[in-house]
N, C-alpha and C positions, 0 to 999 in steps of 0.2 A: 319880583326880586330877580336879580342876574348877579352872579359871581364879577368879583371885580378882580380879587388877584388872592392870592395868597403867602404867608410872607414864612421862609424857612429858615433855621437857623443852620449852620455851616461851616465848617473849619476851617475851611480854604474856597469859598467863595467863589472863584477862577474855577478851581478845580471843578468845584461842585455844578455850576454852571454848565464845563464841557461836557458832561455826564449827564446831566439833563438833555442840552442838544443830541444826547447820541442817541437817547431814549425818544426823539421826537420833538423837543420843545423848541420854539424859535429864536433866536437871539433880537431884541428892538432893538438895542444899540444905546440902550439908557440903562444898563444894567442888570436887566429884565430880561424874563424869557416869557413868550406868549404861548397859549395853547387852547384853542379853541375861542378865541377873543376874552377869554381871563389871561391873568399874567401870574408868575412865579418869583419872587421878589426873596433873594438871599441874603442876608447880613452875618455878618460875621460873627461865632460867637460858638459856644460849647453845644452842639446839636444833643446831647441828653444820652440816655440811654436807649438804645438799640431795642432792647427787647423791653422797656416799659415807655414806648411815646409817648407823646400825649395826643399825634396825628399818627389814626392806625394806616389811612394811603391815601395815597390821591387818585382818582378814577378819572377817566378819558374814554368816552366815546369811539369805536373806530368801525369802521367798516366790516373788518377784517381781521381778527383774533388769530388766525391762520399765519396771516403775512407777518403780522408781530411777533412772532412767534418763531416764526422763521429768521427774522431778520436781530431777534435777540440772539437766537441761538447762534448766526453768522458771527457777532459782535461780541460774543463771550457772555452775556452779561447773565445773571443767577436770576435762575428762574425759581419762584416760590413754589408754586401749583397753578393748575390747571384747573378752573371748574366750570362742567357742562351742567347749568342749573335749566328748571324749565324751557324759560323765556330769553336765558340768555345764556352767553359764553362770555368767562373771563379768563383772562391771564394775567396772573401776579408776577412780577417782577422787580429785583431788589436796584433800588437807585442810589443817588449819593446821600452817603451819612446814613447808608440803613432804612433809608424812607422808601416803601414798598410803592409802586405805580400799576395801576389797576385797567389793563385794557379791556376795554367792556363793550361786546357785540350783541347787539338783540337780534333774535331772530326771527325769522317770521311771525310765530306765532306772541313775540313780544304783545302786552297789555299790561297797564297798571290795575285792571279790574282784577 
């Protein structure tokens, strides 16, 4: 199995889109924003409640939790927390419509065992 896209609901579509790219994601030019060869697919429509989702975030691989990190903080954008777990490092980040974005670095000592 491989992720194909994922589909969010959004008030402002446009809007919610530049705010994706700013966080990383790619624009295709079909509406779409790509990230990591899945896609991010927004339609218009009442995104819910903020503090009950039904999508608690969406995670992303990165090299680099550091540089993320850095480069949200350049950009304003609201940082959730910070968590340095065994195998990994992530940083939460609040995106558009309240939808949290999950940068997540493994670290060396990463294993699923």
């Amino acid at each position: 199995l491989d992720l194909d896209h994922i589909s969010l609901r959004a008030r402002d579509p446009e809007a919610a889109a530049r705010g994706w790219e700013q966080l990383g994601f790619t624009p295709t030019g079909d509406g779409r924003l790509e990230v990591g060869g899945a896609f991010l697919e927004l339609t218009q429509d009442d995104p819910g409640e903020p503090e009950r989702p039904l999508l608690n975030h969406i995670g992303v691989l990165v090299d680099s939790v550091d540089e993320h990190q850095a480069e949200a903080e350049d950009l304003g954008v609201e940082i959730e927390e910070l968590v340095d777990a065994p195998n990994t490092v992530a940083l939460f980040v609040w995106g558009p419509d309240r939808v949290k974005l999950e940068y997540v670095e493994h670290k060396a000592s990463f294993s699923l065992r």
